[in-house]
C-alpha positions as CSV (number, residue, x, y, z in Angstrom):
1,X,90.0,42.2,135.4
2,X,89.4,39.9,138.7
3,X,86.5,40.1,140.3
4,X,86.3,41.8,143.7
5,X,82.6,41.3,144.9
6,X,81.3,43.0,147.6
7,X,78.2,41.5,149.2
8,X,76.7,43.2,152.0
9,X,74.9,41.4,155.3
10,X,76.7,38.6,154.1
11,X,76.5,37.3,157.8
12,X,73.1,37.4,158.1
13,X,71.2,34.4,157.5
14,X,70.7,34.3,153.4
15,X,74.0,36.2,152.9
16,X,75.8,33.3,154.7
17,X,75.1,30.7,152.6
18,X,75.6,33.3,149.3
19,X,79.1,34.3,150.9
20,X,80.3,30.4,151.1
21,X,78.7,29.6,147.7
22,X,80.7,32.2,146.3
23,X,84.1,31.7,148.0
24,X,84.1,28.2,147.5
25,X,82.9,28.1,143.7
26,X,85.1,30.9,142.3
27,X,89.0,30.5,144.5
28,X,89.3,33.5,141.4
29,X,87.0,36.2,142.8
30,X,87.6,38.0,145.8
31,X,84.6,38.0,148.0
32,X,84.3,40.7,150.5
33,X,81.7,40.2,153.4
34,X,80.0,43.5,154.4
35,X,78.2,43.3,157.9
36,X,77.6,45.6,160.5
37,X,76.6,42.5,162.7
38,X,73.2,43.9,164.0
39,X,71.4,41.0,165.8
40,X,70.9,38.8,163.0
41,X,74.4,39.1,161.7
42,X,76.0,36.1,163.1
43,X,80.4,35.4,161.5
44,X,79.8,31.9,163.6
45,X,77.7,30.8,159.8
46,X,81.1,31.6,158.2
47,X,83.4,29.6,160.0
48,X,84.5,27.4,156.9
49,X,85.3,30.0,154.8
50,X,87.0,32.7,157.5
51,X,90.6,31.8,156.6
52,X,89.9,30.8,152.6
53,X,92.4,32.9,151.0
54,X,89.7,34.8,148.6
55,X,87.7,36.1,151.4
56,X,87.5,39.1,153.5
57,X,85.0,40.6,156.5
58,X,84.7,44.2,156.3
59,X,82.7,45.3,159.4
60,X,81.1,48.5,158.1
61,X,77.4,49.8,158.4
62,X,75.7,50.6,155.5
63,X,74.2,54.1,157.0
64,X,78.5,54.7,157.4
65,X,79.0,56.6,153.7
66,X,82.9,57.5,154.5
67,X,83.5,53.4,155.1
68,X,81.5,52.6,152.4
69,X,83.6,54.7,150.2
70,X,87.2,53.9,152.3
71,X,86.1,50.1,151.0
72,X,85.0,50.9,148.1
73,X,88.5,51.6,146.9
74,X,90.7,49.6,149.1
75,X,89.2,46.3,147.7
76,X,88.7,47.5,144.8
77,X,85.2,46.5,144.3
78,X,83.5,45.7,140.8
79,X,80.6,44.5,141.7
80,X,78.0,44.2,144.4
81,X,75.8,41.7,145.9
82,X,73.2,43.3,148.0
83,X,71.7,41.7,150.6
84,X,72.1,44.1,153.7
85,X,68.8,44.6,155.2
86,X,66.2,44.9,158.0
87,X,63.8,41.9,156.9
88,X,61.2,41.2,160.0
89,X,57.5,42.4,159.4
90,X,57.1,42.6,162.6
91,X,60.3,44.7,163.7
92,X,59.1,47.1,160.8
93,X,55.6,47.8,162.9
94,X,57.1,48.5,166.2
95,X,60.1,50.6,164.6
96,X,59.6,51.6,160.7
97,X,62.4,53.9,160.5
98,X,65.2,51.1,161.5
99,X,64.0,50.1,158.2
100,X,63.7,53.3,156.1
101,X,67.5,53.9,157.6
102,X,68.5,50.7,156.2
103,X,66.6,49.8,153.3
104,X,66.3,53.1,151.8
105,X,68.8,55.4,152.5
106,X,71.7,52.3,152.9
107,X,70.8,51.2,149.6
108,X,71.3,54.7,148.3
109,X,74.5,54.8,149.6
110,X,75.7,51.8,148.4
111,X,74.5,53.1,144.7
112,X,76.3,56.3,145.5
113,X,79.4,54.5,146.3
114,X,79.3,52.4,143.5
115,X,77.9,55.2,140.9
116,X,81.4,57.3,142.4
117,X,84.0,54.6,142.1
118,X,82.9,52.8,139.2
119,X,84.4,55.2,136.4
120,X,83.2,52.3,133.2
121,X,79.6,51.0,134.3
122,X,79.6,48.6,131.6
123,X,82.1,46.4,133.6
124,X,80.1,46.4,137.0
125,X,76.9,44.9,137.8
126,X,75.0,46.3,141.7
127,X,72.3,43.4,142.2
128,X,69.6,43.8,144.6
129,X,68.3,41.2,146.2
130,X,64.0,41.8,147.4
131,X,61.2,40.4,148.2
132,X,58.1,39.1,147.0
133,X,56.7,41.0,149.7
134,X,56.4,44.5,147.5
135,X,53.6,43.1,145.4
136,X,51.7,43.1,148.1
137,X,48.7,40.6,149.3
138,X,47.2,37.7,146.8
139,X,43.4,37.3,147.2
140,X,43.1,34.8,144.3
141,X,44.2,32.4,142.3
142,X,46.8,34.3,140.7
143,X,50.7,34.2,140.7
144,X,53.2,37.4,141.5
145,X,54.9,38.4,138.0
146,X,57.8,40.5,137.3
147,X,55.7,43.1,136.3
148,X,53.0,42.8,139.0
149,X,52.2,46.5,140.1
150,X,54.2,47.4,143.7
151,X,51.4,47.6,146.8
152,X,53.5,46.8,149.4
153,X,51.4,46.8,152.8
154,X,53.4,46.9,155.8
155,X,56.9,49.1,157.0
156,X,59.5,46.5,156.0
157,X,57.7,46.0,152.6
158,X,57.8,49.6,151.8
159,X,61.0,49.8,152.5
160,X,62.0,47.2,150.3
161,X,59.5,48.8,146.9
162,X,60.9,52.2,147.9
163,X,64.9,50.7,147.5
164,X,64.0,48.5,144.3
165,X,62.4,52.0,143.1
166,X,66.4,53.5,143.5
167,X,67.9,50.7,141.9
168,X,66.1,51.4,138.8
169,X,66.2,54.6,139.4
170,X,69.6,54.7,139.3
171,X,70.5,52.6,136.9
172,X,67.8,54.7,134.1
173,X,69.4,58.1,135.6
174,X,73.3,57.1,135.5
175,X,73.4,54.1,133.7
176,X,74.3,51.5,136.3
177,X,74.2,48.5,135.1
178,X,71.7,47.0,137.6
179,X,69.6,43.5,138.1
180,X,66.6,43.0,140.6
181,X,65.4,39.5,142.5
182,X,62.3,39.0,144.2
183,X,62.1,36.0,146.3
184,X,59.6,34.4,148.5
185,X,60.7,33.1,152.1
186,X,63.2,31.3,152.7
187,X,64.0,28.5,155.2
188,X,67.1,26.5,155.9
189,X,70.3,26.2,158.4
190,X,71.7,29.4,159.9
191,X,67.7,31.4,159.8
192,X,67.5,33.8,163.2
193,X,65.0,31.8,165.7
194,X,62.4,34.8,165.5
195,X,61.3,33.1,161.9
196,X,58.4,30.9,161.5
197,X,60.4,27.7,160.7
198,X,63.1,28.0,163.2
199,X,61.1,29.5,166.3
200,X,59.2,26.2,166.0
201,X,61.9,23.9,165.9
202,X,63.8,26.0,169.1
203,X,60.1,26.1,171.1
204,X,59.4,22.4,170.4
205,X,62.5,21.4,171.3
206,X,62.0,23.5,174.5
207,X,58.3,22.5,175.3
208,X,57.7,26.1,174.8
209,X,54.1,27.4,173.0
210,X,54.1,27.6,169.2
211,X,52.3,31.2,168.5
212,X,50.3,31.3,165.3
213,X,48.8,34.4,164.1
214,X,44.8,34.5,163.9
215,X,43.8,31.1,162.1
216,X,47.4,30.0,160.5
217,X,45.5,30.2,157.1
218,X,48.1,33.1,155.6
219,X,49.5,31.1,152.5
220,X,53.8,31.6,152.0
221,X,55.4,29.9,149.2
222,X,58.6,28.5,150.8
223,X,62.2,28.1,149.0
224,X,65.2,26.5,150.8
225,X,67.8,28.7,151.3
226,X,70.6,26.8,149.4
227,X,68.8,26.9,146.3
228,X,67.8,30.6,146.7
229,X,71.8,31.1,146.7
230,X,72.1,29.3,143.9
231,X,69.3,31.4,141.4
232,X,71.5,34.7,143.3
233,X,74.8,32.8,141.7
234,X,72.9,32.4,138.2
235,X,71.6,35.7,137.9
236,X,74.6,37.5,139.2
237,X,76.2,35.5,135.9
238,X,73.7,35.5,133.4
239,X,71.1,38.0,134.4
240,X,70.2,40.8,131.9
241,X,70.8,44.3,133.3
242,X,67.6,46.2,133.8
243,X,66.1,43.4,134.4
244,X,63.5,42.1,137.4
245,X,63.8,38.1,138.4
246,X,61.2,36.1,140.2
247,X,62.7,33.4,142.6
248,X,60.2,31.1,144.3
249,X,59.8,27.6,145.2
250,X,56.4,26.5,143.9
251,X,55.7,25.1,147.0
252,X,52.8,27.0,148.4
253,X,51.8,26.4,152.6
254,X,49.8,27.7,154.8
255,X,51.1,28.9,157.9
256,X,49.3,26.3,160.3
257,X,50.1,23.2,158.1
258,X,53.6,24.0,157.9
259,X,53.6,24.3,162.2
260,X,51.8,21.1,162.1
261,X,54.2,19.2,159.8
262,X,57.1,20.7,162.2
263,X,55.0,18.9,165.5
264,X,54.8,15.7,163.6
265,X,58.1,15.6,162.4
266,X,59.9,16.7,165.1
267,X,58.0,14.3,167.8
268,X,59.4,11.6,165.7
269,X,62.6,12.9,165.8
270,X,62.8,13.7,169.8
271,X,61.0,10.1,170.4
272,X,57.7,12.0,171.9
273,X,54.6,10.3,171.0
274,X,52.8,11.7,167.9
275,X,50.3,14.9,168.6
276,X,52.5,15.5,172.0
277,X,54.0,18.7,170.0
278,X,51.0,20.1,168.6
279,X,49.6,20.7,171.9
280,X,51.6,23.4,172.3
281,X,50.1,25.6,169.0
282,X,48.8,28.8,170.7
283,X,46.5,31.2,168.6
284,X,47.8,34.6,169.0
285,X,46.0,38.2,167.9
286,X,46.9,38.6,164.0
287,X,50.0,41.0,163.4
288,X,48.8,44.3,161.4
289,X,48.1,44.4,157.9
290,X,49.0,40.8,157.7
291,X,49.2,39.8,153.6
292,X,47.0,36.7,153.3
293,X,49.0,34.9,150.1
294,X,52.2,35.5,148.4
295,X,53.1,33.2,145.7
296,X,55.5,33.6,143.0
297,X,55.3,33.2,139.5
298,X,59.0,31.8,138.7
299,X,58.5,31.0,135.0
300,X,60.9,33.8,133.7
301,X,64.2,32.6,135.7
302,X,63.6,29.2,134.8
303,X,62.8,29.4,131.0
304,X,65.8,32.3,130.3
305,X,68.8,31.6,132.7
306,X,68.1,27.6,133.7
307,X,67.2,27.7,137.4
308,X,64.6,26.2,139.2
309,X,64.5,24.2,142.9
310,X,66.6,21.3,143.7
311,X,64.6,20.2,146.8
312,X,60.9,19.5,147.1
313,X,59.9,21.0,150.6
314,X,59.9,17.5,152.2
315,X,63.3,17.0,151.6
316,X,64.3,20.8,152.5
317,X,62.3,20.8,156.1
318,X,64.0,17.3,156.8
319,X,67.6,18.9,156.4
320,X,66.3,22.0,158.5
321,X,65.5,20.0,161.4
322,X,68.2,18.0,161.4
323,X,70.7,21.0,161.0
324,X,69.2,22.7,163.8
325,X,68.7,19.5,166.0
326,X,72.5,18.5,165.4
327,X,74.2,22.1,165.6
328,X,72.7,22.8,169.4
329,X,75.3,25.0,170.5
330,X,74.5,27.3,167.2
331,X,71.0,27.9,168.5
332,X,72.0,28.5,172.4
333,X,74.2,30.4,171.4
334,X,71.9,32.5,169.1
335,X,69.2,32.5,171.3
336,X,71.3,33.7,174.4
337,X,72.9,36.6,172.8
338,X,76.3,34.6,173.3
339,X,76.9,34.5,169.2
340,X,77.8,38.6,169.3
341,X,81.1,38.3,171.1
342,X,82.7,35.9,168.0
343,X,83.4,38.9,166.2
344,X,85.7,40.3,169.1
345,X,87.2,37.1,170.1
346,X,88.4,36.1,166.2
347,X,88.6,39.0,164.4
348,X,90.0,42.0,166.7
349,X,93.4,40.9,166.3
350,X,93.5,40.4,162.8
């Protein structure tokens, strides 16, 4: 039977770069692109694979049930991709239930939809791409395992335990074949400028101030994006159902050296004297329940399916700064609001 894989907020910025990997490495699946363009969804990151033959943009929320089944069984789907999320901490604290509408009860209608049209589960696979952020906060030493107990700490990383919880849930109660991912942050072409990484690049470019929460001394472990689509390609392949995967970069900073590597770098490449950029690093009030450390343990997806990092961060925050220098009209676009009218201009008269 061909493949007809549905992967949901494939517009956003992650789900862009999964979408393309997909079309372009398998001309035999059918990829189907499930957005409802919220403000991060952005079709201008899919403008070399809109006309491929094997791909399709559904337009559909994931709160929508009656869509969600309509496309179910128009496209025949056989398996899912799930990516569709709310994924800023900060959003989450100023309005959680965005996110409990989203992550929660979207994700249990994508199950539901999947759980009703799939008649033979033993064919289909619904992975569910998470976070690292569900473990919680690292105070030591120590690395985030697969089986490292949930104690998620803010809105958004409740909402992502509570959906991982229905995934398994699911999968135990009906017998959905099911696989899990947890991955630590990502950075690369394409990221919404209200990210670390990118909000630098746009503000130094722009003389505007940097804002660091408290001290800058909250440790990420960072993974570029391309290789994050990558491990999603070789577990969706050659991941065990019912199982959990790790996916991290081994490439632990803290917040402040990262901002400071972005000033020195990205002086040299606007020609401003060296130090002109950090000048503009304001300390702001810390967010919340802000999680000191993540840092993920990716042993297990590197020993039993082959995958580890292709880029050492050097190389991966080089490419990110010259993507975002060179694509200019991406960012104004993105950062005047001007991106949300490509959908009506290309696609309403399809």
């Amino acid at each position: 039977m061909k493949k007809s894989i549905l992967i949901t907020g494939g517009a956003g910025f992650i789900g862009c770069h999964v979408v393309k990997r997909f079309v372009q490495k398998y001309p035999e699946y059918r990829i189907i692109n499930l957005d409802a363009l919220t403000y991060a969804g952005n079709l201008e990151n899919l403008k070399e694979v809109e006309d491929a033959t094997n791909y399709q943009f559904a337009k559909v929320d994931i709160l929508d049930e009656e869509n969600l089944e309509r496309v179910f069984r128009d496209y025949q789907i056989t398996d899912v991709i799930h990516l569709a999320a709310e994924s800023h901490v900060d959003r989450s604290i100023t309005d959680p239930l965005a996110f409990v509408k989203t992550n929660v009860i979207g994700t249990v209608n994508l199950l539901n939809a999947a759980k009703s049209y799939w008649k033979d589960y033993d064919n289909h696979l619904f992975y569910h791409v998470s976070t690292d952020e569900v473990y919680g906060s690292l105070h030591d030493d120590s690395f985030f395992l697969e089986t490292t107990p949930y104690d998620p700490q803010s809105p958004y990383s409740a909402s992502k335990a509570s959906s991982d919880h229905f995934v398994r849930a699911y999968a135990n109660t009906y017998k959905l074949k099911t696989v899990i991912s947890n991955c630590s942050n990502n950075y690369g072409p394409n990221q919404f400028p209200e990210k670390l990484i990118p909000l630098c690049i746009n503000n130094i470019r722009n003389n505007k101030p940097l804002p660091i929460y408290g001290k800058g001394e909250n440790v990420r472990d960072w993974l570029y994006v391309e290789d994050h689509a990558a491990a999603i390609d070789v577990v969706f392949h050659k991941g065990k159902s019912g199982e959990t995967y790790n996916i991290g970069g081994f490439n632990e900073w803290k917040n402040i050296d990262i901002v400071k590597t972005l000033c020195a770098k990205m002086d040299q490449k606007l020609g401003r004297e060296h130090g002109t950029s950090e000048k503009l690093i304001t300390y702001v009030t810390d967010r919340a329940g802000h999680d000191l450390r993540y840092a993920i343990d990716a042993t297990k997806i590197q020993q039993e399916l082959g995958w580890e990092p292709s880029l050492q961060f050097e190389e991966g925050i080089e490419k990110t700064i010259y993507w975002y220098i060179e694509n200019e009209e991406w960012l104004n676009n993105v950062t005047s609001g001007n991106y949300q009218q490509y959908y009506d201009t290309h696609y309403t008269e399809r």
